[in-house]
N, C-alpha and C positions, 0 to 999 in steps of 0.2 A: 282151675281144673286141668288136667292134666290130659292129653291128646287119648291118652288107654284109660281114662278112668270108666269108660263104660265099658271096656274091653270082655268079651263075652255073655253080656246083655242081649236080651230078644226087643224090640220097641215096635208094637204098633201104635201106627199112628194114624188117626180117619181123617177124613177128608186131606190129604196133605199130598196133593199135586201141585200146590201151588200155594200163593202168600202164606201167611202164617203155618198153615200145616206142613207144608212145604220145607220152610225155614226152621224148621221143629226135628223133621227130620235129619233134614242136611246137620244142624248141632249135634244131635244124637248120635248120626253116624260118621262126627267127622271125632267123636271121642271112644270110638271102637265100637256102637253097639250096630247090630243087624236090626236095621228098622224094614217093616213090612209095610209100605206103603199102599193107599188105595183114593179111588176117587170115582164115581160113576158111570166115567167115560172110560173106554178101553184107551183111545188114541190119546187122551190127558194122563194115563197111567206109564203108558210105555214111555211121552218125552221126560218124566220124572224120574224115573227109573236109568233111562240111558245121561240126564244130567248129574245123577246121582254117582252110576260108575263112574264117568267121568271124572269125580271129583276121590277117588277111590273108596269110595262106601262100598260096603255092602250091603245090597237090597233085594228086595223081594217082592214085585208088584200083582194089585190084583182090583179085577172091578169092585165097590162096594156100596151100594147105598144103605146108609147105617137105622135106615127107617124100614128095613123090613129083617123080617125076623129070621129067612132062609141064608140072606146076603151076611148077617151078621157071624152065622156060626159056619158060615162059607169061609168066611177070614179069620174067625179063628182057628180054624181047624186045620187050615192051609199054612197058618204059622205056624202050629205043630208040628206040621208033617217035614215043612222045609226046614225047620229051625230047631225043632227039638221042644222048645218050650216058651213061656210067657213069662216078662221080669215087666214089661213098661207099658200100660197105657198110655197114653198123649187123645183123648177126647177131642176133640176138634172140629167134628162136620156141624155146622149149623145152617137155616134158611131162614128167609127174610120174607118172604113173598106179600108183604105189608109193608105201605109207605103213607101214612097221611093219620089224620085225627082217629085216635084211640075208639072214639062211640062211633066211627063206621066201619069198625073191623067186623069181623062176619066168626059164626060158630067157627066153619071150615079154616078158616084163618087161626084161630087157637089153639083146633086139633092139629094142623098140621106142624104148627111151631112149636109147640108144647110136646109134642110125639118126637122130631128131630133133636129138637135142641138140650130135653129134658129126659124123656123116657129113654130115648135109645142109647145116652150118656149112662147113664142106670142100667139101662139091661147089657151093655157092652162090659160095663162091669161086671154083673156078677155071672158072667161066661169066663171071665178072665182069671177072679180072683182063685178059682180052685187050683188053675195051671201056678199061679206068682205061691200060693202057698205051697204046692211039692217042692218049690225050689227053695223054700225059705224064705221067702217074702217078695214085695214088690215095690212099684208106683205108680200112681193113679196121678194123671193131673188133667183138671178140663180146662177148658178155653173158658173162660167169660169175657166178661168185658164192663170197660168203666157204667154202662149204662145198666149194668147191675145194680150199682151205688144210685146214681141219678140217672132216671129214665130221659132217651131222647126225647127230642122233641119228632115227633111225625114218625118214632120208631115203639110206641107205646107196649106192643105184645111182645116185641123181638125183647124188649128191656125187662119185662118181666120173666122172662124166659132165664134168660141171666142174670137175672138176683134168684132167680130157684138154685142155679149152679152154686149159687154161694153156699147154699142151703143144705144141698144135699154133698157136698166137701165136710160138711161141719157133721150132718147127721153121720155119714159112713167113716170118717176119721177114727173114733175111738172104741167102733166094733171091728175095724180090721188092723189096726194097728196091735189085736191080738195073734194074729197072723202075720206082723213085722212087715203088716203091706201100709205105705204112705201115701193119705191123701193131701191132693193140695189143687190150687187152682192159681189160674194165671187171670188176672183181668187189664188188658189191653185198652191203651183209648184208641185214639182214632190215627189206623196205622194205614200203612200205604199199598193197599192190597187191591185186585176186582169185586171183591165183597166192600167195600167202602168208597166205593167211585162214584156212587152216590153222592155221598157228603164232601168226598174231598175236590169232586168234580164243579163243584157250588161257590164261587167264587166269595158271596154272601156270606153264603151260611160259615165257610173257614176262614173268616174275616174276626165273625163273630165268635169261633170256640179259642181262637188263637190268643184273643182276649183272656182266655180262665189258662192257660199255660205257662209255665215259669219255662221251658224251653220251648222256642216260640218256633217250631215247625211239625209237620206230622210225623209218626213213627215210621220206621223199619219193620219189616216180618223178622230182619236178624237179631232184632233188639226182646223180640219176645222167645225166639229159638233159644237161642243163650241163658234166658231166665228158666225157660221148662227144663235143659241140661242141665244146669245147678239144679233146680230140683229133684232130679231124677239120681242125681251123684250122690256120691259120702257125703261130700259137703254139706249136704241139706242132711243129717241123720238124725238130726233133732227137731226138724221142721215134720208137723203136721196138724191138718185140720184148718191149714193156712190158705188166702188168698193172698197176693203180691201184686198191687196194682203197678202197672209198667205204663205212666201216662202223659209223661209230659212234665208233671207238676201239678196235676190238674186236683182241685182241692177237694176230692169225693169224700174224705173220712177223717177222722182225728187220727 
């Protein structure tokens, strides 16, 4: 891919102050597109933003939590005004607020992963896809993860949460790809971010996954950036309705 292949591109991208979303950005914006960056916190917005010029992107930041329904059409509608229009989702915000055996997760625990990680991926799109159709099309791509394929262990709700992702790549791929908009999805294993400090932090526990890896360390956030940029390029113009696991080696599917 070539440094302007997104040159004149709009990219939002949620939760991306940091690991992966982060790294999602910085790709996207270092191949020319205007990414709109956003994360909860004002003060985690603005050092994203100022690492971002830094590296000469062009960006646009702004608070966002993507589980509510005022905050969601707050950014998009802040992308329009600054940018003009919408070509790229990038999916991204997910929570975890569950760590231990699957039979003592609670209602609240369900609603709120399943509302994050699932519904608001779904309703972020269909605020988007009207803007990426004026323009002639788009790209959609969400975050999952290896634990889509094979549920963790001690992460049972967050994993089904991410095998829905796959789910809803597949169902929305061949209703808007009438619209020349592309779905696709990324499924990351276990990469090196504060969202997995958890597992990577566990001396045990990365003892035992480094066992199922043919490359026997953990991921990069730039290893999955680079995969969502080819997505979103020319390159990928024949890709959709695809997930691309980015994991290591790790042996989730035929």
């Amino acid at each position: 891919m070539s440094q302007s292949s997104l040159a004149g591109k709009v990219a939002i991208v949620t939760a991306s102050t940091d690991g992966i979303g982060l790294a999602a950005a910085q790709a996207l914006g270092k191949r020319g597109a205007h990414v709109v960056v956003s994360s909860r916190r004002q003060a985690n917005v603005d050092k994203a933003v100022a690492l971002l010029q830094s590296q000469s992107i062009t960006v646009t930041g702004t608070t966002c939590n993507v589980g509510k329904e005022e905050d969601r059409e707050k950014l998009v509608q802040l992308t329009l005004d600054q940018c003009g229009g919408i070509d790229i989702l990038v999916s991204n915000a997910a929570v975890n607020p569950f760590f231990g055996n699957i039979m003592d997760s609670t209602e609240d625990v369900w609603d709120k992963i399943l509302s994050v990680n699932v519904t608001s991926a779904f309703l972020m799109t269909k605020l988007v896809v009207p803007h990426m159709t004026k323009r002639g099309g788009g790209n959609v791509v969400f975050v999952s993860s290896v634990a889509g394929y094979q549920p963790m262990q001690a992460l049972g709700p967050y994993s089904v949460s991410k095998t829905a992702l796959l789910g809803l790549t597949r169902a929305l791929a061949p209703e808007l790809a009438q619209s020349n908009i592309r779905v696709n999805c990324v499924a990351p294993g276990v990469i090196k971010t504060k969202f997995s400090s958890a597992l990577t932090g566990n001396e045990d526990i990365m003892d035992e996954f480094k066992k199922q890896l043919s490359i026997k360390r953990v991921g990069e956030p730039e290893e999955i950036g680079g995969v969502i940029a080819f997505l979103c390029s020319e390159d990928a113009s024949y890709v959709t309705g695809e997930t691309i696991t980015v994991t290591g080696g790790i042996g989730c599917r035929l």
